[in-house]
VOBA-1610 file (N, C-alpha, C; in pm, whole numbers, padded with zeros to 5 digits, always signed):
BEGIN
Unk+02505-00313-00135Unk+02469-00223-00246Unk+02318-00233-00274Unk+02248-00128-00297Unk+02113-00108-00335Unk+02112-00092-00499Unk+02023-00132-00576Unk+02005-00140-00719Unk+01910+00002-00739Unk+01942+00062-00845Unk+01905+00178-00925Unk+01886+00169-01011Unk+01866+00036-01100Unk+01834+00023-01206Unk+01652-00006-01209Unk+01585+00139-01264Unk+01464+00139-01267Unk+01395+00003-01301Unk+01470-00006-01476Unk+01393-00066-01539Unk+01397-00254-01499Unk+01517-00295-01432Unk+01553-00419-01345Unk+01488-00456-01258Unk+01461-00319-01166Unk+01339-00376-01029Unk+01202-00379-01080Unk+01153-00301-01190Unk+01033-00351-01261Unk+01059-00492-01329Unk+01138-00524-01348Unk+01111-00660-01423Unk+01125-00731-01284Unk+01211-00733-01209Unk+01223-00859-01120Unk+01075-00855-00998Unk+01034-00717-00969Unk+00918-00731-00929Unk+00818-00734-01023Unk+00760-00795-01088Unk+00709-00770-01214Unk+00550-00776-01183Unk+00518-00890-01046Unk+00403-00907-01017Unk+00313-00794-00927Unk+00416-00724-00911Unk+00384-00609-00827Unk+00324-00457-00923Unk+00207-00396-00874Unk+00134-00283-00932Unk+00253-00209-00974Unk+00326-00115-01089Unk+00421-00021-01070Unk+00329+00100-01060Unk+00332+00218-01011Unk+00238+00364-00998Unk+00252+00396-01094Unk+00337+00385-01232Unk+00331+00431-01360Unk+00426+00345-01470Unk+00367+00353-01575Unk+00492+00290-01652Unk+00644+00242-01652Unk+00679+00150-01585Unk+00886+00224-01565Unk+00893+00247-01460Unk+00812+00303-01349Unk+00853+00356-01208Unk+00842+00247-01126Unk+00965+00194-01041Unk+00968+00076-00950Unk+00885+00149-00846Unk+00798+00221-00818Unk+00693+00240-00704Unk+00590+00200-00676Unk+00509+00194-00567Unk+00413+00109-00551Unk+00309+00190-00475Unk+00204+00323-00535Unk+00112+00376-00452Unk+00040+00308-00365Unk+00017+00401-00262Unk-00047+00405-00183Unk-00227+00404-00242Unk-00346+00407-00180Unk-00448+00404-00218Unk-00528+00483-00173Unk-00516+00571-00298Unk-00578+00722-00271Unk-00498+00829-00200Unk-00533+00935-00224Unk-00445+01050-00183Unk-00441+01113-00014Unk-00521+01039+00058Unk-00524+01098+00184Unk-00667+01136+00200Unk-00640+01225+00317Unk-00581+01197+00476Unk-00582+01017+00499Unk-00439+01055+00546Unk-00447+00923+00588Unk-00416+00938+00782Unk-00496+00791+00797Unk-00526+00810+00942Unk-00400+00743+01003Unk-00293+00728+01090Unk-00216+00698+01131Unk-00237+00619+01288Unk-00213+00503+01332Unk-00225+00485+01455Unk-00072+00400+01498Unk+00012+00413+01628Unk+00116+00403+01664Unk+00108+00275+01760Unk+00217+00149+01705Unk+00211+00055+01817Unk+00299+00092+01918Unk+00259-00002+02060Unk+00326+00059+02164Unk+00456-00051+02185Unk+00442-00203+02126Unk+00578-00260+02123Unk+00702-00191+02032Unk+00808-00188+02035Unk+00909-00168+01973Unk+00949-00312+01863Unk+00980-00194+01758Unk+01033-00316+01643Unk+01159-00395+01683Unk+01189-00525+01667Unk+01231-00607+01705Unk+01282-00661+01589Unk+01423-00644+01535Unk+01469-00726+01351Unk+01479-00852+01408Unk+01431-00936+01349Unk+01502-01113+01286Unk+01586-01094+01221Unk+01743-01094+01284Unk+01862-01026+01216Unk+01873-01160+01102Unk+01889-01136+00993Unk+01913-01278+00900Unk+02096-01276+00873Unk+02114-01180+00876Unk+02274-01123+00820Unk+02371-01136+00959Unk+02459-01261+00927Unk+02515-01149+01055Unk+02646-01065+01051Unk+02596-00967+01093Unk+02655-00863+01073Unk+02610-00728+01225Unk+02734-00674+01268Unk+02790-00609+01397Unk+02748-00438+01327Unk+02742-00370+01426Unk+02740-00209+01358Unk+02803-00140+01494Unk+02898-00051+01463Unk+02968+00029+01562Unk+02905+00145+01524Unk+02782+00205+01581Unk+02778+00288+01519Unk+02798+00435+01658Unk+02802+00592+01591Unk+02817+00700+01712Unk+02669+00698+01779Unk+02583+00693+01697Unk+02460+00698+01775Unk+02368+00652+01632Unk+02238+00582+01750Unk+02181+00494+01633Unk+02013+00571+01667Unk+02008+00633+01581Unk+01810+00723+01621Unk+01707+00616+01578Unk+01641+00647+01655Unk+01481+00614+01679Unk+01437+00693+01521Unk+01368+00538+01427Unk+01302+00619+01310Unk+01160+00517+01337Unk+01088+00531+01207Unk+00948+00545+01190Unk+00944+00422+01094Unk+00925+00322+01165Unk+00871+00195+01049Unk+00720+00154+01058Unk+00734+00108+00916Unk+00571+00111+00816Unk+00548-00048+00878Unk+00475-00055+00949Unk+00399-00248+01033Unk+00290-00244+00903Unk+00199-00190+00886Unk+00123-00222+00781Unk+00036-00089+00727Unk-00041-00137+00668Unk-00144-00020+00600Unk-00245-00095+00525Unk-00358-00009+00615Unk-00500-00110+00537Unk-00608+00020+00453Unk-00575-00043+00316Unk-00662+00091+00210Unk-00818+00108+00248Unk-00838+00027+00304Unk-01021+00039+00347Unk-01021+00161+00468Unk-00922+00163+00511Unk-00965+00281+00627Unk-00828+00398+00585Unk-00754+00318+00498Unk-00654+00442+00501Unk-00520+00497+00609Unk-00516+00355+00675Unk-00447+00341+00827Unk-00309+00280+00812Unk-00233+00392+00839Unk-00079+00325+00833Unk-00045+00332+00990Unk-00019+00188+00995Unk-00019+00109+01123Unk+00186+00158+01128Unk+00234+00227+01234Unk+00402+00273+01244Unk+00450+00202+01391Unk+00531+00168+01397Unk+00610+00159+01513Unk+00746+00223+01542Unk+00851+00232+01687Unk+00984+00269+01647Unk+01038+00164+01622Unk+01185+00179+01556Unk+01231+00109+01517Unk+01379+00156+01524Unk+01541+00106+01460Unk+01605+00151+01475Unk+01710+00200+01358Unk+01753+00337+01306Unk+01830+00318+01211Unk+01931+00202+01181Unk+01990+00142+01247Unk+02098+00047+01260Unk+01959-00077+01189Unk+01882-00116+01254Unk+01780-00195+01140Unk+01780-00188+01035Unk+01769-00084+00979Unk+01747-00055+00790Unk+01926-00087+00741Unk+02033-00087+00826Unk+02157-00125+00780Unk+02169-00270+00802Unk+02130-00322+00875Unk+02105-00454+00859Unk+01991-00541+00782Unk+01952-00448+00725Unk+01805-00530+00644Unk+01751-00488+00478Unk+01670-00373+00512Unk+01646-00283+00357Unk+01782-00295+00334Unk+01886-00176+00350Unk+01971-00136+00297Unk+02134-00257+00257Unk+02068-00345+00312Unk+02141-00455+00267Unk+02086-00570+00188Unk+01984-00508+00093Unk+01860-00614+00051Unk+01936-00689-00100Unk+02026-00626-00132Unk+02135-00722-00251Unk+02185-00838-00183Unk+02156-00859-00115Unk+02221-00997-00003Unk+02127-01075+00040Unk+01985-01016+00008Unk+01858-01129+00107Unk+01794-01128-00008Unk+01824-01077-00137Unk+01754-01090-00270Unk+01644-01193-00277Unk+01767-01307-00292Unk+01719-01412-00349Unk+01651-01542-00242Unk+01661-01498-00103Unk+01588-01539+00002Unk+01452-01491-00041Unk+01447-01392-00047Unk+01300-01346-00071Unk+01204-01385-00242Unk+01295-01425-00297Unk+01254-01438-00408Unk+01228-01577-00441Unk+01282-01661-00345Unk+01241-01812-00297Unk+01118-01829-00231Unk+01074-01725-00157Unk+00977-01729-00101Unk+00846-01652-00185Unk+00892-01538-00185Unk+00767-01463-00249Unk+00765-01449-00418Unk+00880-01518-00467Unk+00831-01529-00623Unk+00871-01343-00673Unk+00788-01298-00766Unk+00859-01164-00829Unk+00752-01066-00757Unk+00725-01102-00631Unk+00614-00996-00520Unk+00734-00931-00415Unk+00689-00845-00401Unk+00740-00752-00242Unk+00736-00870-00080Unk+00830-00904-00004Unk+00748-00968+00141Unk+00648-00873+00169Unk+00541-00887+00296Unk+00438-00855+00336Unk+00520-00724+00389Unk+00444-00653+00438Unk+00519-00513+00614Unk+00537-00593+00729Unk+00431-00711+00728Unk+00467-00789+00868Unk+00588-00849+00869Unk+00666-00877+00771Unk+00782-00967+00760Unk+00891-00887+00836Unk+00957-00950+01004Unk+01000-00901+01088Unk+01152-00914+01054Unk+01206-00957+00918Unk+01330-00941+00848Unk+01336-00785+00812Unk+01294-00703+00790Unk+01285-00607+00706Unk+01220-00536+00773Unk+01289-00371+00779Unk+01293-00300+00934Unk+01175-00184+00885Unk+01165-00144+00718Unk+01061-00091+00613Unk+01101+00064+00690Unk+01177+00127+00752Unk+01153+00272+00845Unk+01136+00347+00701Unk+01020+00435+00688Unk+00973+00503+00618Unk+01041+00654+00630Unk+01101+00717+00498Unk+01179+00806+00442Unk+01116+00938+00408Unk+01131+01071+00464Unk+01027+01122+00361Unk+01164+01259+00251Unk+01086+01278+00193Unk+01200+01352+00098Unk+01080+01471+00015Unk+01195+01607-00036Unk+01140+01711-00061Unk+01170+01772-00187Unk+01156+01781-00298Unk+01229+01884-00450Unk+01200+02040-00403Unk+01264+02116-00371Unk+01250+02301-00397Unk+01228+02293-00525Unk+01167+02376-00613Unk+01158+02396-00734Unk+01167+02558-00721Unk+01274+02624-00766Unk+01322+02773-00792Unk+01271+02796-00948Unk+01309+02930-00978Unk+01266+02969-01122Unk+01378+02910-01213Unk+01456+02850-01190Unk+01569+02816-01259Unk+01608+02643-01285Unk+01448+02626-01259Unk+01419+02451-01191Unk+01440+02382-01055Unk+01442+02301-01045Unk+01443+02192-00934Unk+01578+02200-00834Unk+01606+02227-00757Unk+01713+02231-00682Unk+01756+02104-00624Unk+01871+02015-00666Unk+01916+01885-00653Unk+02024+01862-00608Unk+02086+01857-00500Unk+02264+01848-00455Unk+02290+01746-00467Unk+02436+01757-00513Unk+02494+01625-00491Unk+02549+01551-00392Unk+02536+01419-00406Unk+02568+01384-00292Unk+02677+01288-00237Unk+02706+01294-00117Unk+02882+01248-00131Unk+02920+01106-00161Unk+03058+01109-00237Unk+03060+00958-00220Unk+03020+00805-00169Unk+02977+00825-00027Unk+03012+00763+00041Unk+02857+00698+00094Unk+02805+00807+00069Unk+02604+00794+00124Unk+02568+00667+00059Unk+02450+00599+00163Unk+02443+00427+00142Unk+02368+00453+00011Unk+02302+00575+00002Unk+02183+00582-00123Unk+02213+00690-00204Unk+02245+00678-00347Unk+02241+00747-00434Unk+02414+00827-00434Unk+02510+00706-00397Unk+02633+00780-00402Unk+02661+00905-00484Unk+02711+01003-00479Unk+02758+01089-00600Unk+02675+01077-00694Unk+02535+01078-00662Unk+02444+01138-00762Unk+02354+01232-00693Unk+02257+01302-00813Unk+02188+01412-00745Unk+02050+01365-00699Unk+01993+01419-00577Unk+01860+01360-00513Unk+01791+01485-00479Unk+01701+01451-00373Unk+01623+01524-00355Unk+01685+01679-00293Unk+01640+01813-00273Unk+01687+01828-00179Unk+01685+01839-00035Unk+01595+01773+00035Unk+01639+01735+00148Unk+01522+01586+00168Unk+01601+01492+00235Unk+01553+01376+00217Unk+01594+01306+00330Unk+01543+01210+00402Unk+01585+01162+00559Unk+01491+01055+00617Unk+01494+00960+00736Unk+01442+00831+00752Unk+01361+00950+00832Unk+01230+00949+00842Unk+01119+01026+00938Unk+01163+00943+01123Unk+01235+00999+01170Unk+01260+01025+01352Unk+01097+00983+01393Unk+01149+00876+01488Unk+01030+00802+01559Unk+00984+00977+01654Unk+00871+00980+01680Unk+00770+01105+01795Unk+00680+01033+01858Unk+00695+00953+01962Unk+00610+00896+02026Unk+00453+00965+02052Unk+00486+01059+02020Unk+00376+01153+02121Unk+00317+01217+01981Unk+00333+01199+01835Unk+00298+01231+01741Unk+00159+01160+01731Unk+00017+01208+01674Unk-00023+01157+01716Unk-00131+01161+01541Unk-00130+01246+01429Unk-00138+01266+01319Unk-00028+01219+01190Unk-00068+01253+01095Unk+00034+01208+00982Unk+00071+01334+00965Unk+00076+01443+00989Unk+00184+01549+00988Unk+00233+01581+01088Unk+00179+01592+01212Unk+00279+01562+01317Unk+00399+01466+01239Unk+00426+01292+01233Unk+00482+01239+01230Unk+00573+01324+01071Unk+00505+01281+00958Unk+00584+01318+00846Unk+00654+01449+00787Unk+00500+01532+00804Unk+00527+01687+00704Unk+00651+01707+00831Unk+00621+01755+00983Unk+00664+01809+01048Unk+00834+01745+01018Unk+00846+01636+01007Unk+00997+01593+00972Unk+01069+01630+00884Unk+01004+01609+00739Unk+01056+01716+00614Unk+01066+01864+00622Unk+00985+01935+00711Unk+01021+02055+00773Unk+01202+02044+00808Unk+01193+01984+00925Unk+01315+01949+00997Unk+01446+01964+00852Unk+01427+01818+00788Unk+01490+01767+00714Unk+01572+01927+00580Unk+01453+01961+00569Unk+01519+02095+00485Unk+01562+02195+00534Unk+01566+02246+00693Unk+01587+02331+00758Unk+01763+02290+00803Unk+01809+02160+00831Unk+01932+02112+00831Unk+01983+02111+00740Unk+01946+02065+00626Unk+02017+02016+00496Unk+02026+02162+00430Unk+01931+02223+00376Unk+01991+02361+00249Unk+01883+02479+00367Unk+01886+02422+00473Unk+01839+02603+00568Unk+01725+02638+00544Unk+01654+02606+00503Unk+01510+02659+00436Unk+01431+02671+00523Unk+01373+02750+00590Unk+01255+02772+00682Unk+01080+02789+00659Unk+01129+02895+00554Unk+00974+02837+00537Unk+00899+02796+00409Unk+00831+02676+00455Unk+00740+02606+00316Unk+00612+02662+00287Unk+00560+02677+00206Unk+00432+02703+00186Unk+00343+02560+00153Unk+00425+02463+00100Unk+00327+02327+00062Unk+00442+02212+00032Unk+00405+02111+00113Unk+00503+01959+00123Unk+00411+01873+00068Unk+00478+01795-00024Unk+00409+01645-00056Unk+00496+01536+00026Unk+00412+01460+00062Unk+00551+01377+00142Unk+00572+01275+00037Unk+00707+01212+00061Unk+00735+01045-00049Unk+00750+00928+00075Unk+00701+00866+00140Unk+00741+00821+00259Unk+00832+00678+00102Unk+00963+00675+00121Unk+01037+00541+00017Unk+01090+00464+00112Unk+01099+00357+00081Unk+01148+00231+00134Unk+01054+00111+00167Unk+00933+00153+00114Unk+00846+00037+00145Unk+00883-00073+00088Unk+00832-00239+00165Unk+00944-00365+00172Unk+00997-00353+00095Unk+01120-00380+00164Unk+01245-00378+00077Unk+01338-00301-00002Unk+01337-00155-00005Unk+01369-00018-00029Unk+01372-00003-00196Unk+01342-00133-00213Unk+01331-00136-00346Unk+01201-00061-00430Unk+01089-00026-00354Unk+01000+00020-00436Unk+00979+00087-00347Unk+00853+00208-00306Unk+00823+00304-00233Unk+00700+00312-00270Unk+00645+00402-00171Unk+00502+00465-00165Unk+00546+00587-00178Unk+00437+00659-00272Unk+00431+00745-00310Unk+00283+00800-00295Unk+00244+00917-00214Unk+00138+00999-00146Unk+00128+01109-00125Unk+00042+01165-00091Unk+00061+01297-00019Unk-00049+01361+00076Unk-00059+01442+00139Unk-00119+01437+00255Unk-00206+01623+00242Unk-00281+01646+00177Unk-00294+01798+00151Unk-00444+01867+00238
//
């Protein structure tokens, strides 16, 4: 289980910047362009859990290795969905491992426990407000509540070689499957799940 309680992950990360009053997020520095460069090893989990996954097919997504605010460089590698089920998305279970170690801080991006594959997600806003579906029981995030509308782990592109190549172009994708939408006039990206899915970066790329 993942925690949703805003005001809980601000207190338990407490040492950590929040991007606003109350919001468990953790900006990024400064608004962009940000420069993107791609490692050529593959992410590799230090499984801590053990725990098996049968899964039908497991995609190639986009994990965050680091990011340095002096140049604005988010360092990505691939990685594997089945990672973020063994790691982020099971982070009510490595809680308090991490909290032995790092006190009421985030681990580093280097910490090879934690798979970080970066999320990006989209709001339509119609004349009638924000367009929000619900979502099914069963989804690891945000069971039967309402989210974005279209929202998804950003698909590793080897050959991507920009931050919209890699991101905008995915949230494209992402809303064109989910509610059909073809064409955007303007995306902010949210890349969420930075360490530990508990807090996120929040950016945009214009």
């Amino acid at each position: 289980m993942l925690r949703y309680d805003a005001a809980w992950l601000v207190e338990y990360y407490r040492e950590e910047p929040a991007a606003r009053p109350g919001q468990p997020y953790s900006l990024l520095d400064g608004s962009g362009p940000f420069r993107v460069v791609q490692l050529e090893e593959p992410f590799r989990l230090q499984q801590v859990l053990p725990m098996e996954l049968d899964l039908p097919y497991d995609e190639a997504v986009t994990r965050l290795a680091g990011y340095d605010p002096a140049t604005r460089t988010l360092t990505v590698q691939k990685a594997l969905y089945s990672d973020g089920l063994k790691s982020n998305y099971a982070m009510e279970r490595l809680r308090e491992m991490y909290r032995a170690e790092y006190g009421s801080r985030l681990p580093p991006l280097s910490d090879g426990r934690l798979s970080n594959a970066i999320g990006t997600a989209a709001v339509i806003f119609t004349p009638a407000g924000p367009y929000l579906p619900r979502r099914a029981k069963g989804q690891a995030v945000y069971p039967s509540g309402y989210h974005c509308t279209g929202a998804g782990e950003a698909l590793w592109n080897g050959d991507a070689q920009s931050f919209d190549e890699i991101f905008t172009e995915n949230i494209y994708k992402e809303l064109e499957e989910e509610v059909v939408i073809e064409a955007i006039k303007d995306v902010r990206a949210c890349e969420e799940g930075k360490r530990g899915t508990d807090l996120g970066v929040l950016g945009h790329n214009s």
